[in-house]
C-alpha positions as CSV (number, residue, x, y, z in Angstrom):
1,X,124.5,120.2,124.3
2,X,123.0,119.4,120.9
3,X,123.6,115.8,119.7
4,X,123.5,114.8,115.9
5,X,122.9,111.0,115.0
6,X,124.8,109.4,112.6
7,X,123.4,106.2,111.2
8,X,124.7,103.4,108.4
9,X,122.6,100.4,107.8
10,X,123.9,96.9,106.4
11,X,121.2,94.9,105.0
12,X,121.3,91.0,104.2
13,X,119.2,90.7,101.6
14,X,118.8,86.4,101.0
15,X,118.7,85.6,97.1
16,X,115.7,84.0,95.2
17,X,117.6,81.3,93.8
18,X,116.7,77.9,93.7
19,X,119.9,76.5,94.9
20,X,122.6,78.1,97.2
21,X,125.7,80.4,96.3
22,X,128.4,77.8,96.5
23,X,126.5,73.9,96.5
24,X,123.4,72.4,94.4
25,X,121.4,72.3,97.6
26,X,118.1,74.0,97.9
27,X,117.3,77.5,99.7
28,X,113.6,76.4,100.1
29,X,112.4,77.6,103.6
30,X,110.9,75.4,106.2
31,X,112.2,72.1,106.0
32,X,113.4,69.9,108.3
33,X,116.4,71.0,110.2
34,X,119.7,69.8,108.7
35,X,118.0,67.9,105.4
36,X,119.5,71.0,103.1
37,X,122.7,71.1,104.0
38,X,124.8,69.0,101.6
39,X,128.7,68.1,101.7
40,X,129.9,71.8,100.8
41,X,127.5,73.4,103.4
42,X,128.9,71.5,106.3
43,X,132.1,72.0,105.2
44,X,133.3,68.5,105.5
45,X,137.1,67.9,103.7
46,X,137.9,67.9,100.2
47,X,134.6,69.1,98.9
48,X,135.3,72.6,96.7
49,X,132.7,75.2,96.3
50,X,131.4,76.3,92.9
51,X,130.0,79.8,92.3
52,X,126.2,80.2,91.6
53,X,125.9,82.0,88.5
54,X,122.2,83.2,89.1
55,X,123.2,84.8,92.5
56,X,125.8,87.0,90.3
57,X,123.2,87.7,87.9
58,X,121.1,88.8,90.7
59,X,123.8,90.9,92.3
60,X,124.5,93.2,88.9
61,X,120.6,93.6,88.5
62,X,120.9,95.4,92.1
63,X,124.0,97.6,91.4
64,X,122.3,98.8,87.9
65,X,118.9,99.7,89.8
66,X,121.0,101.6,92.2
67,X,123.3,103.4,89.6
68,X,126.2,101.9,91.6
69,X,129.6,100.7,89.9
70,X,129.4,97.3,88.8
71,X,133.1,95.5,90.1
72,X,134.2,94.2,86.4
73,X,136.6,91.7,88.8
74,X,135.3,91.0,92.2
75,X,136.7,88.4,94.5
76,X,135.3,86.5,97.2
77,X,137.5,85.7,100.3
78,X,137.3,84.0,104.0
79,X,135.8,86.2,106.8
80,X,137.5,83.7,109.4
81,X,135.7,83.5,112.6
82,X,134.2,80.6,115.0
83,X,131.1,80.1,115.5
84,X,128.5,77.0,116.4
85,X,126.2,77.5,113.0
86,X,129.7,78.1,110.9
87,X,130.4,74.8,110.1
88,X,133.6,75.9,108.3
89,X,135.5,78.2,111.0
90,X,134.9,80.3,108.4
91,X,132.4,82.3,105.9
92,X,132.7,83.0,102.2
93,X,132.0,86.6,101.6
94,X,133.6,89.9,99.3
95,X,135.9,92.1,101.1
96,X,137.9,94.5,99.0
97,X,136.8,93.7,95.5
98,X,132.7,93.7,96.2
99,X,130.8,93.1,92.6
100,X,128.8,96.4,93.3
101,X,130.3,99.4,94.3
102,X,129.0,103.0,95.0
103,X,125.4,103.7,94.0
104,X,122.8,105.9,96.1
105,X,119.2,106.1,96.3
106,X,116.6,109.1,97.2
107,X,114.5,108.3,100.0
108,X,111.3,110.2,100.8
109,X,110.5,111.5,104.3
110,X,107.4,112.4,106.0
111,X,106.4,115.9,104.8
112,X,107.2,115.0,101.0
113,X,110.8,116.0,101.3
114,X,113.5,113.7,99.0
115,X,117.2,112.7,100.8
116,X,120.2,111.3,98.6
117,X,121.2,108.1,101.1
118,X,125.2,106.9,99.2
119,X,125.3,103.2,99.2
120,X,129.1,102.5,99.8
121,X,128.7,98.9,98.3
122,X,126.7,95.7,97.9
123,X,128.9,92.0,98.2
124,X,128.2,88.5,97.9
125,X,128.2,86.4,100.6
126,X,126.8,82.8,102.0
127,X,124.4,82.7,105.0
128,X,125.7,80.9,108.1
129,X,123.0,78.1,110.1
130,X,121.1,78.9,112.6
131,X,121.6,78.2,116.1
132,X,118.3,76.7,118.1
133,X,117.9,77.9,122.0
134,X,114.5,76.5,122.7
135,X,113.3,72.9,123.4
136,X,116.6,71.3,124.2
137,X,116.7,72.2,128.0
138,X,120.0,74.2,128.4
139,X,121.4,73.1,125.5
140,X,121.7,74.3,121.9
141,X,120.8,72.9,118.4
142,X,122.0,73.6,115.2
143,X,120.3,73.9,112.0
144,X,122.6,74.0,108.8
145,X,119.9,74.1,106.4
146,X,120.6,78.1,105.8
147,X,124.2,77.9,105.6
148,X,125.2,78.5,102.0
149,X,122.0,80.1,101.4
150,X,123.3,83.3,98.7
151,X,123.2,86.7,100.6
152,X,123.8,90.4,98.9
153,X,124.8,92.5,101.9
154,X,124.0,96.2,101.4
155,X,126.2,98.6,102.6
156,X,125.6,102.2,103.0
157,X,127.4,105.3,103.8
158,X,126.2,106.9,107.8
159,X,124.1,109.2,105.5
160,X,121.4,109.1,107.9
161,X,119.9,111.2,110.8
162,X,117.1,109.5,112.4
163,X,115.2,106.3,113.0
164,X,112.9,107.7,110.3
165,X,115.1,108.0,107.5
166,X,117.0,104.7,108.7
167,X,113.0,103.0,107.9
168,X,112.7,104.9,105.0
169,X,115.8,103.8,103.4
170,X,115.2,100.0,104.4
171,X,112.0,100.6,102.9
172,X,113.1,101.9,99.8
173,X,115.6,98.8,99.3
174,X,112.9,96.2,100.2
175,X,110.4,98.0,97.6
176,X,113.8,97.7,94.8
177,X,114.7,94.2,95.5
178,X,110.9,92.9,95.8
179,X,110.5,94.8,92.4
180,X,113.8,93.2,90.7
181,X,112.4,89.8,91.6
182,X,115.9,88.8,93.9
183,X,114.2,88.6,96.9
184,X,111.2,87.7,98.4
185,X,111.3,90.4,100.6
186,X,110.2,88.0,103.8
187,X,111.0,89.6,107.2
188,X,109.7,87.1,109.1
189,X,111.5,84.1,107.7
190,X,114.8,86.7,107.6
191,X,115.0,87.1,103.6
192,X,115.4,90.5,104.5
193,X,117.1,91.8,107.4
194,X,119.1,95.1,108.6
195,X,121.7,95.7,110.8
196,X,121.5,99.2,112.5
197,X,125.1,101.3,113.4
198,X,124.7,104.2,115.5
199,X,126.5,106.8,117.2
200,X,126.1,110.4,118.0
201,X,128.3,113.8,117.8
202,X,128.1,117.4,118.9
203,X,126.0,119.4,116.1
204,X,128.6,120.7,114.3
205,X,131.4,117.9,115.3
206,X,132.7,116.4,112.0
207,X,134.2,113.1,113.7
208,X,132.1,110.4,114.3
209,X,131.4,109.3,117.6
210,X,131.7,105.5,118.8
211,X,129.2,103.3,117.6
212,X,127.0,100.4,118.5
213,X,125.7,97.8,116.0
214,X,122.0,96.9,116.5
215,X,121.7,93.0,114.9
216,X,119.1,91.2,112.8
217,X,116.0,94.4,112.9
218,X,113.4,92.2,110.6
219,X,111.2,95.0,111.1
220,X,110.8,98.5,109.6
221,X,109.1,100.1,112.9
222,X,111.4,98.0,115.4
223,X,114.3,99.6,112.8
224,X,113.0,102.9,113.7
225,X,112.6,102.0,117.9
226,X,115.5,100.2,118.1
227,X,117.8,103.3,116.8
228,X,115.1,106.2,119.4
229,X,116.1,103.7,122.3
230,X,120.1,103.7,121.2
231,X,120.1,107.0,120.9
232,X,118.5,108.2,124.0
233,X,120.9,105.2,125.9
234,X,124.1,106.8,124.2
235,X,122.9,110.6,125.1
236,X,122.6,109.4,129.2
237,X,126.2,107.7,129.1
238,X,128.2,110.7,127.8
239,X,126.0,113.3,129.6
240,X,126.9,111.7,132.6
241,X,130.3,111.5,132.5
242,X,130.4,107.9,130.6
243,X,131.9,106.5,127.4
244,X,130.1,104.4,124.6
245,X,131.5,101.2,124.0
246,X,131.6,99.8,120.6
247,X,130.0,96.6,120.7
248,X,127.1,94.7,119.3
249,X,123.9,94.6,120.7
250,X,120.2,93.3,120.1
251,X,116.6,94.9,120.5
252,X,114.5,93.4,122.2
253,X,110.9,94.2,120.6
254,X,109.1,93.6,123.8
255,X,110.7,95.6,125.8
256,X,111.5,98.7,123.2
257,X,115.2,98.5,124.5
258,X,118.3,97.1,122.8
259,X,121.2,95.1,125.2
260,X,124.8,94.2,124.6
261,X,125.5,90.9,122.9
262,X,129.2,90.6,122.5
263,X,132.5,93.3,122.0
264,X,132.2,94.6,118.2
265,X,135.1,93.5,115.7
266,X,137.0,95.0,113.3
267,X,138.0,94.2,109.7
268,X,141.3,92.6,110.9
269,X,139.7,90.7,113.8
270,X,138.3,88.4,110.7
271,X,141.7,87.8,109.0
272,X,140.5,88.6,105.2
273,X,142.0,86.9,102.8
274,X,141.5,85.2,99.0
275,X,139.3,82.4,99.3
276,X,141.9,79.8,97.3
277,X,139.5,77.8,96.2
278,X,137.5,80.6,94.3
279,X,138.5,82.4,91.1
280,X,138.2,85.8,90.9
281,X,134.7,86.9,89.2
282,X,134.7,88.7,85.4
283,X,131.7,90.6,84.7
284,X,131.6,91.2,80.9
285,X,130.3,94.6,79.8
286,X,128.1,92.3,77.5
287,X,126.3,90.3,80.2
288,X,125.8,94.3,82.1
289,X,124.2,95.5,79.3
290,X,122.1,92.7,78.4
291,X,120.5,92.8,82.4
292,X,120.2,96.6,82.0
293,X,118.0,95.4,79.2
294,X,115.8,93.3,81.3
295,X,115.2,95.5,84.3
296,X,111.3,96.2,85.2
297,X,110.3,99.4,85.5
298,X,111.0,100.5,89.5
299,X,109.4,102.4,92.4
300,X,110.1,105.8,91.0
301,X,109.7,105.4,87.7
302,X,106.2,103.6,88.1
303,X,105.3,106.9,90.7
304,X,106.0,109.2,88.1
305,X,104.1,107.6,85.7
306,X,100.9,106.3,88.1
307,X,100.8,110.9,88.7
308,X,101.2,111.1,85.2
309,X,98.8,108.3,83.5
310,X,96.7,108.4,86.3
311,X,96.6,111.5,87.4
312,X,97.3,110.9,91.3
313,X,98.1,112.7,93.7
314,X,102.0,112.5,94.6
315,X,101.4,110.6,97.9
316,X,98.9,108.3,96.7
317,X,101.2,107.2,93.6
318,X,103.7,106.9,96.2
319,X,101.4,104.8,98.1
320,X,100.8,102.3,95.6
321,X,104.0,101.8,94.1
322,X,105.8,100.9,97.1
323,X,105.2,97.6,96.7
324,X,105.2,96.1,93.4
325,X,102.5,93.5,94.2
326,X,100.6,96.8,95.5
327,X,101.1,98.2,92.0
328,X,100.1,95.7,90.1
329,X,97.0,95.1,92.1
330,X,95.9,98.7,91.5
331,X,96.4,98.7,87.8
332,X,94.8,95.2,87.1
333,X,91.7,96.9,89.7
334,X,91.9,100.4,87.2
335,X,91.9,98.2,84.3
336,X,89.2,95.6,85.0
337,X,86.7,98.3,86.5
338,X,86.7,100.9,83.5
339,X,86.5,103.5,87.4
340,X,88.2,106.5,87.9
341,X,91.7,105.9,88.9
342,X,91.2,107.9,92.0
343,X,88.5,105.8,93.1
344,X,90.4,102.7,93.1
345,X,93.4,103.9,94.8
346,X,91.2,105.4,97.8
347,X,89.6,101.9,97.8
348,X,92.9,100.1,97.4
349,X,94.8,102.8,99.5
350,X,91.5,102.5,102.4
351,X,89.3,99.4,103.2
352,X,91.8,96.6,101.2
353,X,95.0,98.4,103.2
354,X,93.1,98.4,106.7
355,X,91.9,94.9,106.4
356,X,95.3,93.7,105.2
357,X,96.8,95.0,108.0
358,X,94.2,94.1,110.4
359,X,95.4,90.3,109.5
360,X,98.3,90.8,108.8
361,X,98.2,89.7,105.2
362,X,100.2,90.3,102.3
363,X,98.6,91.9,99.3
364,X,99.0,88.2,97.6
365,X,97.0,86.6,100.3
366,X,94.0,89.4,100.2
367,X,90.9,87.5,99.9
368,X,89.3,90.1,97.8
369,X,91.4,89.4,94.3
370,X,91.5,92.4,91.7
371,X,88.7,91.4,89.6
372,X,85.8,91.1,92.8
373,X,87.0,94.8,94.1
374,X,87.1,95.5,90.3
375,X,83.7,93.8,90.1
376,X,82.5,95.7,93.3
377,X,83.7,99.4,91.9
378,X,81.8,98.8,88.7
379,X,78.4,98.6,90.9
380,X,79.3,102.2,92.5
381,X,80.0,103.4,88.8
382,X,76.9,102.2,87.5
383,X,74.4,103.2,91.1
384,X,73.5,99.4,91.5
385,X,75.4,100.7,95.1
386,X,76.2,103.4,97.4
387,X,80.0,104.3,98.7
388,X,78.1,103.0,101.5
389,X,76.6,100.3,100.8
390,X,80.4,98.9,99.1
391,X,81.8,99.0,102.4
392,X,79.3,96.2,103.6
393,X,79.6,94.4,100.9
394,X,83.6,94.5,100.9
395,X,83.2,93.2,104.2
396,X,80.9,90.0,102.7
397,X,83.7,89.5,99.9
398,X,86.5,89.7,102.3
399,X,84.5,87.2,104.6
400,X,84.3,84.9,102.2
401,X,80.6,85.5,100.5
402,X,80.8,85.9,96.9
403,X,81.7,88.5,94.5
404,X,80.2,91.4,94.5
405,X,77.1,91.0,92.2
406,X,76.6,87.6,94.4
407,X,76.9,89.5,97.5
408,X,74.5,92.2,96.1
409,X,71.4,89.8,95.2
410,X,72.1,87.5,98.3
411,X,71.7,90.7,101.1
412,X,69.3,92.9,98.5
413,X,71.8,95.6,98.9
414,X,70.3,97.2,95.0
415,X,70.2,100.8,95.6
416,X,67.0,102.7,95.2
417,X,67.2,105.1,92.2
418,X,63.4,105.2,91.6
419,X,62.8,109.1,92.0
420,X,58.9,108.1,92.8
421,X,59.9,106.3,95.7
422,X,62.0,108.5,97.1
423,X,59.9,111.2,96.5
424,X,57.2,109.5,98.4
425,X,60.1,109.2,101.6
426,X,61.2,112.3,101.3
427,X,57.5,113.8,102.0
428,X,57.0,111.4,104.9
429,X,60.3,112.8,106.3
430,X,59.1,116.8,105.5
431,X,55.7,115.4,107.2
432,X,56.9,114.3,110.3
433,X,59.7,117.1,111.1
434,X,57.7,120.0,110.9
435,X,59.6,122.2,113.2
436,X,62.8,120.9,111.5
437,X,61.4,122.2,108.2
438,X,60.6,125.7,109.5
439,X,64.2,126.0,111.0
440,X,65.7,125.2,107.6
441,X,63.5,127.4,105.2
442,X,64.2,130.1,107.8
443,X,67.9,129.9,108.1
444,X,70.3,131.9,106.1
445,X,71.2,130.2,102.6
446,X,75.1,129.5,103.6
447,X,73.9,127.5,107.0
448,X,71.8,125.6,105.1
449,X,73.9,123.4,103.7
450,X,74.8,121.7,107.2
451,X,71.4,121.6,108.3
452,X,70.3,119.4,105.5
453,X,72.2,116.5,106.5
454,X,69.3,116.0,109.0
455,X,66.9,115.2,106.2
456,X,69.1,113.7,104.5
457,X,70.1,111.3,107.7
458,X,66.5,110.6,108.1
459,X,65.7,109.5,104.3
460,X,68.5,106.9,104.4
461,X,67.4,105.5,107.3
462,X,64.3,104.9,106.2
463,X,65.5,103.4,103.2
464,X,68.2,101.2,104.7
465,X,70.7,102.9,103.7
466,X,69.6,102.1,99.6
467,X,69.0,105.3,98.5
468,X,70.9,107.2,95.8
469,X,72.3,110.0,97.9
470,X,72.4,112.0,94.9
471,X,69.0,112.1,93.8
472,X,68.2,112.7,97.6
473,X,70.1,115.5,98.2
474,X,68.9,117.1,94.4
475,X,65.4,116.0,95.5
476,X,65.4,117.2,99.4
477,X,66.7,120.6,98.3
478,X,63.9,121.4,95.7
479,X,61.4,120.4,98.2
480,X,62.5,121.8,101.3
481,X,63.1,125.2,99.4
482,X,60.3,125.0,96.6
């Protein structure tokens, strides 16, 4: 039987504010457990929440970059539930009036190919703590400093069809949020998370099949295993006879597999209702249109115009603007080296992209700012270097030597552009490869072009590398066939 996989992702996407959705306390990450968590965090008696204006703001800036229905009245309520890390018994979130509503996004897949993913809605909602397994010998701490902290959960519709697209489209809503300035975009400190639901259905089957919910994926490629390993586990239960239970499970990154964590639970399991202490939220039609105003230009936009201004290839502008601190690198490298735009982005796209990920640095930590690979490009532009020659002295800039010129004068890395003394290597290397020389002026014309690499080879050894390969090849070819 053919099996079709149905896929809907929730992301929690944690808030840049300062201070959380419903206290003054701060969101800062890091601190000392439990020294963030004031009285309306912990939930302690007679304390009353009051709504985070900023974390609305934030909210509507999302639902416009989405095209998505902005909730004009939106209402938070208690999602009631017990839990160690919930101080309260309960959590604040939106249930059936969200403050973003339908939206979609286009995603792009391997191959260039565009898909329309529906977002079914985005809602407010405050973190819960964090529970603490290690270091207290079979027992259990509890951090509160994250409870409260302001969370936009983004809902889509089971638009997708693989563990590719699922990436894709968490991809695609890191790159918009990152850009809007909401969120950090953090995986590793969980400012940006995903929960996974999958199931599977004959091909042609218009039901959907019983799901599984795969928790807290804080990484685009484990997104991608986690949903190859559910679906190959949901494939063997049915084929042999079994049933798939709805439940919630984890992945386990070291062992590619994902494992049952608890029964799943419905909408009524959580006993929605108004939160009382919480007035319902008006959005004015004057406060949408002044955000729209303020948006920055986003991820398709900026592609459009990086093959247009630029003239870039459609995966290289795509490339570049998916992330905005990506983006802005490129254009302050384009701008400060007077290069080719194409030449940056293979440099930006190449050596910067493999060392970042080498170290597994962010383009804000790169050690080679904009202005020194700027710097660096300007030395190719004008021959003070060789393609060749920039890769070792990337290398000295990324370890910490210098810009480039520094670099340059320090290792004596000047390319030779002195057609004398090339010249003069060039007949040194015709001297000594007699044979060599014979074979070339005898070939045909159209082989000839491969065989005089060998000279070529030979020349820039004996210069170090330092010679203009330009005026080598230009020079090699007149003598070799004069």
């Amino acid at each position: 039987m053919e099996w079709e996989v149905v896929i809907g992702c929730e992301i929690h996407t944690q808030l840049a504010t300062k201070s959380k959705i419903f206290s003054g306390a701060a969101t800062a990450y890091g601190a000392e457990p439990n020294t963030q968590a004031c009285a309306v965090d912990l939930g302690l008696p007679g304390v009353l929440p009051v709504l985070n204006k900023e974390a609305v703001r934030m909210a509507v800036m999302f639902g416009l970059a989405v095209d998505a229905e902005i909730g004009r009245r939106s209402v938070f309520a208690r999602k009631n539930y017990f839990y160690p890390d919930l101080p309260k018994g309960y959590q604040i979130s939106q249930f059936e009036l969200p403050i973003v509503g339908k939206g979609q996004l286009a995603i792009e897949l391997e191959g260039g190919e565009s898909k329309t993913i529906g977002i079914t809605r985005a809602h407010l909602e405050e973190d819960a703590g964090k529970s603490l397994h290690e270091d207290f010998h079979g027992m259990t701490g509890i951090d509160l400093n994250r409870a409260g902290t302001p969370l936009l959960e983004i809902v889509s519709e089971p638009d997708m069809r693989s563990g590719a697209e699922a990436s894709a489209y968490m991809r695609k809503i890191h790159s918009i949020v990152t850009y809007l300035g909401i969120c950090d975009g953090n995986l590793q400190e969980g400012s940006f998370r995903c929960d996974v639901n999958v199931s599977i259905r004959p091909k042609g089957q218009e039901a959907f099949g019983t799901r599984a919910e795969i928790k807290n994926l804080n990484s685009f490629r484990f997104v991608e295993k986690a949903v190859e390993y559910e679906v190959e586990r949901q494939i063997a239960i049915i084929e042999s006879g079994g049933k798939v239970v709805q439940e919630t499970r984890l992945f386990d990154a070291d062992k590619g597999e994902t494992r049952s964590m608890r029964s799943k639970e419905e909408a009524n399991d959580y006993r929605y209702f108004p939160d009382p202490d919480l007035l319902p939220v008006v959005v004015e039609e004057d406060f949408i249109e002044a955000l729209r105003k303020t948006l920055p230009e986003l991820p398709d936009a900026k592609k459009d115009r990086f093959i247009e201004q630029f003239g870039l290839p459609a995966y290289d502008a795509g490339f570049l603007t998916s992330s905005r601190g990506i983006a802005d690198y490129f254009e302050q490298v384009v701008e400060a080296s007077g290069a080719e735009a194409k030449l940056c982005a293979n440099w930006v796209m190449g050596d910067l992209s493999a060392a970042l990920n080498r170290e597994d640095k962010t383009i804000e930590q790169s050690p080679v700012s904009a202005e020194m690979l700027a710097g660096m490009l300007k030395r190719i532009v004008d021959n003070t270097i060789s393609g060749k020659i920039a890769k070792e002295v990337f290398e000295a800039m990324w370890s910490g030597e210098g810009d480039a010129d520094a670099v340059i004068e320090k290792k004596g890395l000047k390319q030779i552009t002195d057609s004398g003394a090339i010249e003069a290597v060039i007949d040194e290397v015709i001297a000594n490869n007699a044979q060599q020389v014979e074979n070339y002026r005898s070939a045909e014309p159209d082989k000839r072009g491969k065989m005089i690499g060998f000279f070529v080879g030979q020349v820039m050894k004996a210069t170090g590398g330092k010679a203009n390969p330009g005026q080598v090849n230009q020079l090699l070819k007149s003598k070799l066939e004069g």
